[in-house]
C-alpha positions in Angstrom: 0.0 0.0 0.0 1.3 3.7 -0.2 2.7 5.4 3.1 0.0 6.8 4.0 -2.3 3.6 4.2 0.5 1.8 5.6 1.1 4.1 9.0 -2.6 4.7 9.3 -3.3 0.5 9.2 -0.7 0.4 12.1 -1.7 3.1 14.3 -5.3 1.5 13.6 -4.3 -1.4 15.5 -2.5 -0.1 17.9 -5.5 1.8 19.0 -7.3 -1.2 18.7 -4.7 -3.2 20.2 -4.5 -1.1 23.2 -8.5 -0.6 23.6 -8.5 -4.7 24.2 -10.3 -4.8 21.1 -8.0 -6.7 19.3 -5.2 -9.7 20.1 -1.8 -9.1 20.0 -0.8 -8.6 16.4 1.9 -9.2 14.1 1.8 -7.5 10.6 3.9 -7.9 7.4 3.6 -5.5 4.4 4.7 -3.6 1.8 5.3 0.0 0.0 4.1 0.5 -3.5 4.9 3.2 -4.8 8.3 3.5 -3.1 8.4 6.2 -0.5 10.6 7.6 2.2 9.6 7.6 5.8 10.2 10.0 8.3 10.8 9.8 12.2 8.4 11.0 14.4 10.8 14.5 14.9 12.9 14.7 11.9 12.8 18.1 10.3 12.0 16.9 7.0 12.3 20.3 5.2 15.8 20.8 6.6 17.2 16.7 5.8 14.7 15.9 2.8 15.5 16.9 -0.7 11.9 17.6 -1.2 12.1 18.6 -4.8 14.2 15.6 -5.6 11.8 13.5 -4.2 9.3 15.5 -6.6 10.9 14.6 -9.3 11.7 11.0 -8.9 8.1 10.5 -7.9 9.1 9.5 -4.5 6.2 11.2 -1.8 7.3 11.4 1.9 5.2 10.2 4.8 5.7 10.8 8.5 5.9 7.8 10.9 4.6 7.9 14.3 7.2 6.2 15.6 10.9 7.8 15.8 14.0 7.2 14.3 15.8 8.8 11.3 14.4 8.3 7.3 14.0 5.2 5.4 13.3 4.8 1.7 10.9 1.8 1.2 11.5 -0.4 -1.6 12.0 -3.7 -2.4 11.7 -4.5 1.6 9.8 -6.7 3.7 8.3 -4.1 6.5 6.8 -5.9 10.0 5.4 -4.3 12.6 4.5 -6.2 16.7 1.6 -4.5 18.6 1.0 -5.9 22.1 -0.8 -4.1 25.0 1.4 -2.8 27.6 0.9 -6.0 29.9 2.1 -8.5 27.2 5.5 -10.2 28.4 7.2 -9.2 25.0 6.4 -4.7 26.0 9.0 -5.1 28.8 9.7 -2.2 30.7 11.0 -0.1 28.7 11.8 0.8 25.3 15.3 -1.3 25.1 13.8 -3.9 27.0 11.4 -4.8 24.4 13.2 -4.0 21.5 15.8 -7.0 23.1 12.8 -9.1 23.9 11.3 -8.3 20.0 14.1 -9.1 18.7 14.4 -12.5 19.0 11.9 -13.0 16.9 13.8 -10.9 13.9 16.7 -12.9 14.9 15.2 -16.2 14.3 13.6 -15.3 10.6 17.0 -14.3 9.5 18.6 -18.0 10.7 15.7 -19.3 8.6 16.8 -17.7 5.7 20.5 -18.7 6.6 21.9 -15.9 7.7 24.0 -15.8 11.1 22.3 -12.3 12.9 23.2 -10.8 16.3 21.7 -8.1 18.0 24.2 -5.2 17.4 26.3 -2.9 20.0 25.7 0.7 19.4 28.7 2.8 18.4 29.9 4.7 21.3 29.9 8.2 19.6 27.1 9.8 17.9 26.3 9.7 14.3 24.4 13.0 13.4 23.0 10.9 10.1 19.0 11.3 8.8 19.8 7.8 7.1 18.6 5.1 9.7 20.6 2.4 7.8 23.8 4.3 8.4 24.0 2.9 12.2 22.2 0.1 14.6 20.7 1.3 17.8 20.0 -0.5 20.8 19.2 -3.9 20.4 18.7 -3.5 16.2 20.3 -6.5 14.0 23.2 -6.7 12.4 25.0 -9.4 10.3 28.6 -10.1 8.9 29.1 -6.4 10.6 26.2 -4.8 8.6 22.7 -3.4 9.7 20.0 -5.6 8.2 16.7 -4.2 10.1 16.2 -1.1 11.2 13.1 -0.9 13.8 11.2 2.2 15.6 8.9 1.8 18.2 5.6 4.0 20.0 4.6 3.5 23.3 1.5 4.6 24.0 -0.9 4.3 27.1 -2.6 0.5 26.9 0.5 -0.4 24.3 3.2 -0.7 22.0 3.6 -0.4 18.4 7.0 -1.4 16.5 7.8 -1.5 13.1 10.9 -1.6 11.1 12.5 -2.4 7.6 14.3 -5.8 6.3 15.6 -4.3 3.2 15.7 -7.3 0.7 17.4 -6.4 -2.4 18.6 -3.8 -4.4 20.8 -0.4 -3.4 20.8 0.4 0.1 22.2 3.2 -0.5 19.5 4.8 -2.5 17.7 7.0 -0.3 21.0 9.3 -0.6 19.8 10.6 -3.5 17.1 12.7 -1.6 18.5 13.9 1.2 19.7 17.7 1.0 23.4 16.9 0.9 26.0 18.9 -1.6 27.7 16.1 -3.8 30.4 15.3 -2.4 28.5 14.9 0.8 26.1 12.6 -1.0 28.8 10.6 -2.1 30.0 10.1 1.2 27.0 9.4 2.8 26.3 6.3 0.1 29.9 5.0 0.7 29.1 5.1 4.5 25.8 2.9 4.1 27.5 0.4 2.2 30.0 -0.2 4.4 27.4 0.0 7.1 24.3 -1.8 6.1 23.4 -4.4 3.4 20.2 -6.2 2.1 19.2 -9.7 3.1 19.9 -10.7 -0.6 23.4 -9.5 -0.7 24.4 -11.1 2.5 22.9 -14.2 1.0 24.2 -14.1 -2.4 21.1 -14.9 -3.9 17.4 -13.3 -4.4 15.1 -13.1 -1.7 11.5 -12.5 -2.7 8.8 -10.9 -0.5 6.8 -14.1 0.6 9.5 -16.3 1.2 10.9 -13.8 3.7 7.5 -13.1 5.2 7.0 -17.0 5.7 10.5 -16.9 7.4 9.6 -14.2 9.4 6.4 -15.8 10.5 8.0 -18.8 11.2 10.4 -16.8 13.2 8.4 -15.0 15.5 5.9 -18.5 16.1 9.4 -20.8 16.9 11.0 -17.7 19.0 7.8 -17.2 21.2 6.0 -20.8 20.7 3.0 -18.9 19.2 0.3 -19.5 17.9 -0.6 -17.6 14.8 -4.1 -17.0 13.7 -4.1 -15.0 9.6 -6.5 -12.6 10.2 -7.6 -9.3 8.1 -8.2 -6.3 9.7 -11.6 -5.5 12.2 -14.2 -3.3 11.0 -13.1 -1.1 14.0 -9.4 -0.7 12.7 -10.4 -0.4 9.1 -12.7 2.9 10.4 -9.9 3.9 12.4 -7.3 3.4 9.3 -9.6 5.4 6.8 -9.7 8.6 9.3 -5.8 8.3 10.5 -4.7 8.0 6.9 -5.9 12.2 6.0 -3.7 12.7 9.0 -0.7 11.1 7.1 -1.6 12.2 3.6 -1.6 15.8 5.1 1.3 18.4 4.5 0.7 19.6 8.4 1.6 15.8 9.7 4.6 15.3 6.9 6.0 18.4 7.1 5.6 19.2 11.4 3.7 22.6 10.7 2.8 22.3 14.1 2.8 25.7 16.5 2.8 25.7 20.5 -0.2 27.7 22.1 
């Protein structure tokens, strides 16, 4: 679905998630057309080449989680919502994202890679790129980032999402980020060395289903779930169809927001 539809159906079910009126959910998707999304409180006019991304077709959408921008394409995008009493929420943000990611763990030794949750670099990168360094807790392989995950934490529950690039350039999305270009240059060299796509780690194609069937079988064998397919509830598709003119809206992408 388009960015829009995509963060509206997961702040749907986090609502409903958190109201008790759904389970525990986990969700796999992905982004057609490709677009770039935004952290919750990145200033998008400042690190966004806005008329590059005009140009190439490419729109921008606003997550409401945080973390730093991510050009969707050729991915595999999940996303956990549990209330805030579910074993996996933790108690706190890096608790959870270490509990979580067990699961992420496991569907990347299905699809025979050897991951490991990754240790933070000790200084700060001052990137907009998310792929250019882990955080706490995020997975790396063969010394590359291979998910990159955000998370909201709301009252009644938790949403996280995050990418598992698949194939293709990882270092595409420096192409719209308002860099000079040299500094654009320098900024794709660092992603490469940095982060890769489960298909180049592999040496071989990784489609869309057989990494969401991994990823499934991931999460049920790392948790002993029990996974029930389900579509979305006529309460979360109401809720998605209202949230997504919030996320379609140049007042949401953009921050236009002002302090009374």
């Amino acid at each position: 679905a388009d960015g829009a539809t995509n963060m509206a159906v997961d702040e749907a079910i986090l609502q409903a998630v958190s109201e008790g009126l759904a389970p525990p959910t986990l969700r796999f998707y992905g982004w057609e057309p490709p677009r770039i999304s935004v952290g919750l409180n990145q200033a998008v006019a400042e690190e966004i080449d806005l008329e590059r991304c005009r140009m190439a077709g490419v729109h921008v959408v606003r997550r409401p989680t945080g973390g730093k921008a991510i050009l969707h394409q050729n991915e595999l995008t999940y996303s956990v919502v549990l209330p805030s009493s579910h074993p996996l929420a933790g108690t706190g943000v890096l608790d959870s994202f270490r509990r979580i990611s067990y699961g992420l763990l496991r569907g990347l030794e299905i699809l025979g890679l050897r991951p490991y949750q990754a240790i933070p670099p000790r200084e700060d990168i001052l990137s907009p790129v998310c792929f250019e360094a882990p955080s706490d807790y995020e997975i790396e392989c063969e010394g590359k980032k291979v998910i990159g995950s955000a998370q909201l934490r709301r009252r009644g529950g938790i949403l996280q999402h995050g990418s598992i690039p698949l194939q293709g350039d990882i270092a595409a999305i420096a192409e719209f980020l308002r860099l000079g270009d040299e500094e654009r240059e320098n900024i794709r060299e660092k992603i490469r060395r940095r982060a890769s796509t489960v298909s180049d780690l592999l040496g071989r194609e990784v489609t869309f289903d057989e990494a969401a069937a991994a990823f499934i079988r991931g999460f049920r064998e790392a948790f002993n779930l029990f996974l029930i397919p389900s579509s979305l509830t006529p309460f979360e598709e109401e809720q998605a169809r209202s949230l997504r003119e919030k996320y379609l809206s140049e007042e949401w992408t953009l921050k236009l927001w002002r302090a009374k």
